[in-house]
C-alpha positions as CSV (number, residue, x, y, z in Angstrom):
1,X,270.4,81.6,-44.9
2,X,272.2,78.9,-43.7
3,X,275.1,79.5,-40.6
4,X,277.7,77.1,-39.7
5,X,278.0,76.6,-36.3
6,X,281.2,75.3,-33.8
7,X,282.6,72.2,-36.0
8,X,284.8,69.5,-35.0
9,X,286.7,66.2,-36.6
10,X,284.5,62.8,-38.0
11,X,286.3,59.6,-39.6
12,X,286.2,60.7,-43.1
13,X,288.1,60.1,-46.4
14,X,289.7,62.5,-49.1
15,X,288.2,63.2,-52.6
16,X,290.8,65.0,-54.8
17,X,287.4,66.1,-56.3
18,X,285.7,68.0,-53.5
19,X,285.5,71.9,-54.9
20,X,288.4,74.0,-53.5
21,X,286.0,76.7,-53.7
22,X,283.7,76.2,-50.9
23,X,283.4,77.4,-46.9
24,X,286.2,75.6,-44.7
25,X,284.6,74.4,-41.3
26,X,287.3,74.1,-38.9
27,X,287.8,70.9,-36.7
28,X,288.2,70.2,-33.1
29,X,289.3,67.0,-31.5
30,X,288.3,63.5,-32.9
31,X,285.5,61.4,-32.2
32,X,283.2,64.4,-31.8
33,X,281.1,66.0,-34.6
34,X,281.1,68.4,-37.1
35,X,277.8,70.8,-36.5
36,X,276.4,72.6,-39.5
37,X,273.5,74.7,-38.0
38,X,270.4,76.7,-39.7
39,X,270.3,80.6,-38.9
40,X,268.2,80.9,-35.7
41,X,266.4,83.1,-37.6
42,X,265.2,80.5,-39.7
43,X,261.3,79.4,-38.5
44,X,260.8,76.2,-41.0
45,X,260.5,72.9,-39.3
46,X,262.0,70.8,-42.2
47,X,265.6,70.8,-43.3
48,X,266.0,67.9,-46.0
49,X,269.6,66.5,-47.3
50,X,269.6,65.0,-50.4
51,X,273.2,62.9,-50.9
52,X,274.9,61.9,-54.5
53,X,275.0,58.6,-53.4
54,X,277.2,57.6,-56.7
55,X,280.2,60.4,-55.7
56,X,280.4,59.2,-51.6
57,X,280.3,56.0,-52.5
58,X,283.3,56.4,-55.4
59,X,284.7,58.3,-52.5
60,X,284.7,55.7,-50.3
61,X,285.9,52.8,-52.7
62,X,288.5,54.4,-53.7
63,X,290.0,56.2,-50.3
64,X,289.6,52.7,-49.0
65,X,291.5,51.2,-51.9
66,X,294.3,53.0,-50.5
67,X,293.9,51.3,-47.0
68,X,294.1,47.9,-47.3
69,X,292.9,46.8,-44.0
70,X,289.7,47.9,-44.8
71,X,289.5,47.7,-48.3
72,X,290.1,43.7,-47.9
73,X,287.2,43.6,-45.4
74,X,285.3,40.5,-46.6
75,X,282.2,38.9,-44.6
76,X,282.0,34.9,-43.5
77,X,280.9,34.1,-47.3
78,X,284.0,36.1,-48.8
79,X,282.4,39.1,-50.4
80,X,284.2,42.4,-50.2
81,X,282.2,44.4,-48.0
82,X,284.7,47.6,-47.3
83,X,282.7,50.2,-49.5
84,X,279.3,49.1,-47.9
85,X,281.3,49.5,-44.6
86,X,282.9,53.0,-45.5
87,X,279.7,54.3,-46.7
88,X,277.4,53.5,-43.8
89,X,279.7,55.7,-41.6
90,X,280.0,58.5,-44.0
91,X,275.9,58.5,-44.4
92,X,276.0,58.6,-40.1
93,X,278.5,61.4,-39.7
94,X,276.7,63.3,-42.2
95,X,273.4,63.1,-40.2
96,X,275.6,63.6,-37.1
97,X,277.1,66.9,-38.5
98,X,273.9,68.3,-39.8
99,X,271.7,67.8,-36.2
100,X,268.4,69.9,-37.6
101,X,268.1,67.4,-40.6
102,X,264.5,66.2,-40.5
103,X,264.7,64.3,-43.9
104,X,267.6,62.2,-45.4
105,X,268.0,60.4,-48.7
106,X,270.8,58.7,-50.5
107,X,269.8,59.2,-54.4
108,X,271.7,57.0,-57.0
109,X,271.8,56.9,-60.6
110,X,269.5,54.3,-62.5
111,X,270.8,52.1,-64.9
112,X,271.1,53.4,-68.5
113,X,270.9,56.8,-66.9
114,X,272.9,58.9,-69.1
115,X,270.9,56.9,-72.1
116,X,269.1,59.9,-73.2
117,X,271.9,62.7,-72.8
118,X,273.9,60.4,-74.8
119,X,271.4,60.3,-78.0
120,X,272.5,64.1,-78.3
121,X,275.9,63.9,-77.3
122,X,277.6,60.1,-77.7
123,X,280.7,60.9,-76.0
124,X,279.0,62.0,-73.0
125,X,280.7,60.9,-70.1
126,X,282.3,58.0,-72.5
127,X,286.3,58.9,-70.5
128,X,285.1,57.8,-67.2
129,X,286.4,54.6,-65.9
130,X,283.9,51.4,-65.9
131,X,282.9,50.6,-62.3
132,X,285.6,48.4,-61.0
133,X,283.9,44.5,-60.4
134,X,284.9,45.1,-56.6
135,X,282.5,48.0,-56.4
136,X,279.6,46.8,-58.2
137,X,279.6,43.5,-56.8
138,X,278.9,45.7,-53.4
139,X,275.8,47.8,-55.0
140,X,273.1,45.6,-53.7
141,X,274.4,45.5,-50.4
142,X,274.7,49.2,-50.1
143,X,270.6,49.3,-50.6
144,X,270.5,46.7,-48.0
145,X,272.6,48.6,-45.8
146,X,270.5,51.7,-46.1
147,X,267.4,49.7,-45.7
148,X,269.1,48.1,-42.1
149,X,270.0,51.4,-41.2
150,X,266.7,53.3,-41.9
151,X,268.4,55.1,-44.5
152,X,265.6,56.0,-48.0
153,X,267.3,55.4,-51.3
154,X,266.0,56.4,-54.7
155,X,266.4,56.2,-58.0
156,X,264.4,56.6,-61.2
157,X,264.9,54.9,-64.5
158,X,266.6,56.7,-67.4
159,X,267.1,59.9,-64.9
160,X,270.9,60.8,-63.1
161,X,270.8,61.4,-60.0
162,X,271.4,65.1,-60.2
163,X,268.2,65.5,-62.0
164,X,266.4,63.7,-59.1
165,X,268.2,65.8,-56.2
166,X,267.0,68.8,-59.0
167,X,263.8,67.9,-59.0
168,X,263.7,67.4,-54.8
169,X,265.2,70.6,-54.0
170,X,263.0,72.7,-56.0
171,X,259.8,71.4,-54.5
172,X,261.0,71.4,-50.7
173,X,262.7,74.4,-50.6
174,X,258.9,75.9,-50.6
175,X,259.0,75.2,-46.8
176,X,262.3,73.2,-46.5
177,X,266.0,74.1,-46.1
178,X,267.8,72.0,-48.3
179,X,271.3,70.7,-48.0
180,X,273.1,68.8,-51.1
181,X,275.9,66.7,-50.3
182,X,277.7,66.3,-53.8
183,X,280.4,68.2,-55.4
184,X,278.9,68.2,-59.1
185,X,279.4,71.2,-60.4
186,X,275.7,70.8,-62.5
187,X,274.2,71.0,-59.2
188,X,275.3,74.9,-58.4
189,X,272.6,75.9,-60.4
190,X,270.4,74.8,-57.5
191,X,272.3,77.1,-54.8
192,X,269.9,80.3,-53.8
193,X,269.8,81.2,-49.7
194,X,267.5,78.2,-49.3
195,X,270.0,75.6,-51.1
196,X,273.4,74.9,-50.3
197,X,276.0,71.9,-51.7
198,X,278.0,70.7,-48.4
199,X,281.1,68.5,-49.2
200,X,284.1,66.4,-47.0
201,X,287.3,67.6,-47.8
202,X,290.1,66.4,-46.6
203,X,289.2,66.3,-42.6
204,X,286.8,69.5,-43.1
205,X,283.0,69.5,-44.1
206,X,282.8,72.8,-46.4
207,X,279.6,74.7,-47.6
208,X,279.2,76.3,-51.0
209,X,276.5,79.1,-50.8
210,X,275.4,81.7,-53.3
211,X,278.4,84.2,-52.2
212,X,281.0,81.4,-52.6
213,X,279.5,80.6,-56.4
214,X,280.1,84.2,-56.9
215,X,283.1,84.3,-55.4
216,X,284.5,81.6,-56.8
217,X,282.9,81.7,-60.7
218,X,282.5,84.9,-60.8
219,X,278.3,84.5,-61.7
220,X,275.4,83.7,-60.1
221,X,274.5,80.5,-59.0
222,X,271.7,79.7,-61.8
223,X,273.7,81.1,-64.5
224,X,276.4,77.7,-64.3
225,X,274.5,76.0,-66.7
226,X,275.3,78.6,-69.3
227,X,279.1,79.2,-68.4
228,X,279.4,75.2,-68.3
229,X,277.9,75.1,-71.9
230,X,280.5,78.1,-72.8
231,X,283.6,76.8,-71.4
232,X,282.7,73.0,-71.5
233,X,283.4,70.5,-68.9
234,X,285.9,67.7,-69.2
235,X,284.4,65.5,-65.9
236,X,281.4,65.0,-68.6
237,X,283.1,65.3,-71.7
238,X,281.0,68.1,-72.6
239,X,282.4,70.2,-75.3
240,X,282.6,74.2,-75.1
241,X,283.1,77.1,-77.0
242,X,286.5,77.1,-78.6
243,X,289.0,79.3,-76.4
244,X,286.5,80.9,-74.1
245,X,287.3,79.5,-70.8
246,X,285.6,80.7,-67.4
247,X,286.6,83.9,-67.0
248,X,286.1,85.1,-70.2
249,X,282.5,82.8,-70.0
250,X,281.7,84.9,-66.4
251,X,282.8,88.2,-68.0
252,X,280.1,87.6,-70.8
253,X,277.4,86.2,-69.0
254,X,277.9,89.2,-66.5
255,X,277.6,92.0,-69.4
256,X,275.0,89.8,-71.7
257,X,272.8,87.6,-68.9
258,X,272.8,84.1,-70.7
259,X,274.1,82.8,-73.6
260,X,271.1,83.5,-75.4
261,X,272.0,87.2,-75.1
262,X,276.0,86.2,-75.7
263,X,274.9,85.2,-78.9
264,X,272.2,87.6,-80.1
265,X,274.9,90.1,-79.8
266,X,277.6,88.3,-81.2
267,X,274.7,87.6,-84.5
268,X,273.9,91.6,-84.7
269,X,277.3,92.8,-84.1
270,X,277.0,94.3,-80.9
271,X,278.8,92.3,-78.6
272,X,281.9,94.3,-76.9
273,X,284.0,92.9,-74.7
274,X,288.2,93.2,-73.8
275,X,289.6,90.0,-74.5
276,X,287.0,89.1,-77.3
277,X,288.9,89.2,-80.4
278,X,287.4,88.3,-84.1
279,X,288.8,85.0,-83.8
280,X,287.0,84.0,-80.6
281,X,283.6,86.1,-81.7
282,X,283.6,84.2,-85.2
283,X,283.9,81.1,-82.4
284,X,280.8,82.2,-80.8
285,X,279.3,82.3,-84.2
286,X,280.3,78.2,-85.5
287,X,280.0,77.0,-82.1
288,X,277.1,78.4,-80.2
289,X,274.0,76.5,-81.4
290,X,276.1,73.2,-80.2
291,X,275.9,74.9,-77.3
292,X,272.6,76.2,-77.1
293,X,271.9,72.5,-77.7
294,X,273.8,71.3,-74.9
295,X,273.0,73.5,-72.9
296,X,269.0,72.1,-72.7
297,X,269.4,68.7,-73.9
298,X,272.4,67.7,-71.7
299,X,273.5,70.3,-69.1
300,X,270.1,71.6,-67.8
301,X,268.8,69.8,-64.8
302,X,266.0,67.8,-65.9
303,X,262.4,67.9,-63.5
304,X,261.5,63.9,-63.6
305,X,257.6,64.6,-64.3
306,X,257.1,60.8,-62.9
307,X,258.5,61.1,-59.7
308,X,256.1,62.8,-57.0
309,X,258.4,64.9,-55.3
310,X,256.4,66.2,-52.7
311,X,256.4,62.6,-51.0
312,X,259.5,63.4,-49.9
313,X,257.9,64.5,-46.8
314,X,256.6,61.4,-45.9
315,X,259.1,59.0,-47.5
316,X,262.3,60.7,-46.4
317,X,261.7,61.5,-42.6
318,X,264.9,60.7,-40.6
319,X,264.0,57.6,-38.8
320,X,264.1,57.7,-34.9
321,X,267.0,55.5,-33.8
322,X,265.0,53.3,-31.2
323,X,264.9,49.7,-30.1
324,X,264.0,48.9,-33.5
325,X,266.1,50.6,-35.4
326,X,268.9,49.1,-33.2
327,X,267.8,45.5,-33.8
328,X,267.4,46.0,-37.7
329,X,270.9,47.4,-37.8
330,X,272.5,44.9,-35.4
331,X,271.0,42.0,-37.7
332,X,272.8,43.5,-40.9
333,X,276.2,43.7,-38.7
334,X,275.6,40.5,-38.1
335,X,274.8,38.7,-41.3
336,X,277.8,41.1,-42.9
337,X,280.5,40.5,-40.0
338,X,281.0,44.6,-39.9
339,X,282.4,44.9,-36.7
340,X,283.0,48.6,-36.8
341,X,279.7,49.5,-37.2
342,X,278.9,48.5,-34.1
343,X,280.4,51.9,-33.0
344,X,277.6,53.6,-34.6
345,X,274.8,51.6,-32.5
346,X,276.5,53.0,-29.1
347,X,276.5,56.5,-30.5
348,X,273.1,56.3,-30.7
349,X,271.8,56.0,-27.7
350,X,272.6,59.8,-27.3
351,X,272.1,60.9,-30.8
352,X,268.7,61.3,-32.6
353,X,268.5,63.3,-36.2
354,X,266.6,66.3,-36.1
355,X,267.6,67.2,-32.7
356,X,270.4,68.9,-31.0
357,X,273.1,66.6,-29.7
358,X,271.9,68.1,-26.0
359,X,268.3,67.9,-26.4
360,X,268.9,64.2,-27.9
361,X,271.2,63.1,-24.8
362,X,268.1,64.2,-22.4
363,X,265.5,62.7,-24.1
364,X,266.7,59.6,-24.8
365,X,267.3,57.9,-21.5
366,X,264.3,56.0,-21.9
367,X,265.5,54.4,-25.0
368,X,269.0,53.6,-23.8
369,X,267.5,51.8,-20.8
370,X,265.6,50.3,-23.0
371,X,268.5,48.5,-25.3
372,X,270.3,48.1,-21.5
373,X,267.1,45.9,-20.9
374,X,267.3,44.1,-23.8
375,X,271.3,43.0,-23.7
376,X,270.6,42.3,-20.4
377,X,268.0,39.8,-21.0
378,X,270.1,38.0,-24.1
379,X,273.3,37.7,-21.3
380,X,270.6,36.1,-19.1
């Protein structure tokens, strides 16, 4: 199980989307870091993080759209370069909150990735707003940022990223804790005691476990799929079951399982329930195979067959932040004019991933001599 240690305050920015129903991590003063700790008790080496690169970097955009110092940041040639900016720090303080993360990856979604849930329902996620130019002009350069700061970034064609973060967890959690930073609420069907979705809200990283889907929905973590296919979801424009909202949708996955069982009953004329009136059991009737439907064409989190998911462990090891790693990173701050980033290079001379901030600060003495050395030597 996962355990939240002593937490304190990181630069961040507020998503009026974050889930008001996870774990609150208090803060303590600035410029320190929120820790999110594995039990003691837990003996595997690996911890993985898997970030919804499309939701942090909306985040970003548009927290920074409210700040115009930074969201005007432009480099030498004029391009906006704010989101790339914002983003970078948000990718660091998650890897400095979560200190026993051995392997990191920002996944996106491919283009044309809603393609195929969109041949079974065309007005999937049709209300969303079209990527504003300022964004997309910045996409590439996010990849290039990553790439500079040794961060992997993935993506497979015709999949969303949720169904590659799916497909992740469920082979590393075989010998991996796995943390998900998204607020999707798709991605709660992943959420056992070796899963958990981890979130920025407001100045506070939260956790949502099992007990806080339960608490929260009423249901256990991998029956969301089904409730989201009985309610509905308007972030996807996902249609539901006509006047059955969640807590109806918890009280009858909690008597009948699924909605398999939900509508075997309601079909033999067994299905009991307060609150379930004719009107809403003839409902169940019209509108249950749309949702049946839905529920495995569109709302089920897809495995991507072609991606070998097991080379996570390889491809998505936390890079070491050595002399290396600081000249990649200084080039990109360079060729981008980013300033601020620069911040992030002097914190890492006593931060490594994977480690404890105290173990990191003692064992890398030799490294920050090292990029003494080296300054030294361009002064001269």
């Amino acid at each position: 199980m996962f355990a939240l240690a002593a937490s304190v305050s990181v630069p961040c920015f507020t998503s009026q989307a974050a889930a008001r129903s996870c774990r609150t991590v208090s803060l303590l003063p600035r410029r320190r870091t929120a820790v999110m700790e594995l039990s003691p008790t837990d003996t595997e080496s690996n911890a993985l993080t898997l970030v919804d690169g499309n939701f942090w970097l909306y985040q970003t955009f548009y927290a920074l759209a409210a700040k115009d110092p930074m969201h005007l940041q432009k480099n030498r040639h004029g391009e906006p370069t704010g989101a790339v900016c914002g983003f970078i720090r948000q990718m660091d303080n998650l890897l400095q909150a979560l200190p026993k993360t051995t392997h990191f990856a920002v996944i996106l979604d491919a283009p044309e990735s809603s393609k195929s849930r969109r041949a079974h329902l065309s007005d999937y996620k049709t209300s969303r707003p079209e990527r504003p130019i300022e964004l997309r002009v910045q996409m590439s350069k996010v990849r290039a940022a990553c790439d500079a700061f040794g961060i992997p970034v993935q993506s497979c064609e015709g999949y969303e990223a949720d169904d590659l973060i799916a497909t992740y967890a469920r082979e590393a959690k075989s010998d991996s804790m796995v943390s998900i930073a998204a607020v999707d609420k798709d991605l709660l069907q992943l959420v056992d005691d070796r899963v958990r979705l981890i979130q920025l809200q407001g100045q506070r990283y939260e956790e949502t476990n099992a007990s806080k889907v339960r608490e929260r929905w009423g249901i256990e973590p991998w029956q969301m799929g089904d409730l989201l296919a009985i309610m509905g979801d308007s972030a996807d424009d996902v249609p539901g079951i006509r006047g059955i909202g969640p807590k109806k949708g918890a009280a009858l996955l909690n008597k009948y399982k699924d909605l398999s069982g939900i509508l075997q009953a309601a079909r033999e004329g067994t299905l009991k329930l307060p609150g379930i009136a004719d009107r809403l059991l003839q409902n169940l009737l019209e509108d249950g195979p749309r949702a049946t439907m839905l529920l495995d064409k569109v709302l089920a989190l897809q495995t991507v067959h072609d991606l070998d998911a097991s080379s996570f462990r390889e491809k998505f090891k936390v890079r070491q932040r050595d002399e290396d790693w600081q000249k990649r990173a200084e080039n990109f701050i360079e060729k981008e004019d980013m300033p601020i980033l620069k911040r992030l290079l002097k914190r890492a001379a006593s931060f490594l991933p994977g480690q404890h901030p105290e173990a990191s600060q003692s064992s890398n003495l030799e490294a920050r001599h090292k990029v003494r050395e080296r300054k030294k030597k361009k002064i001269g």
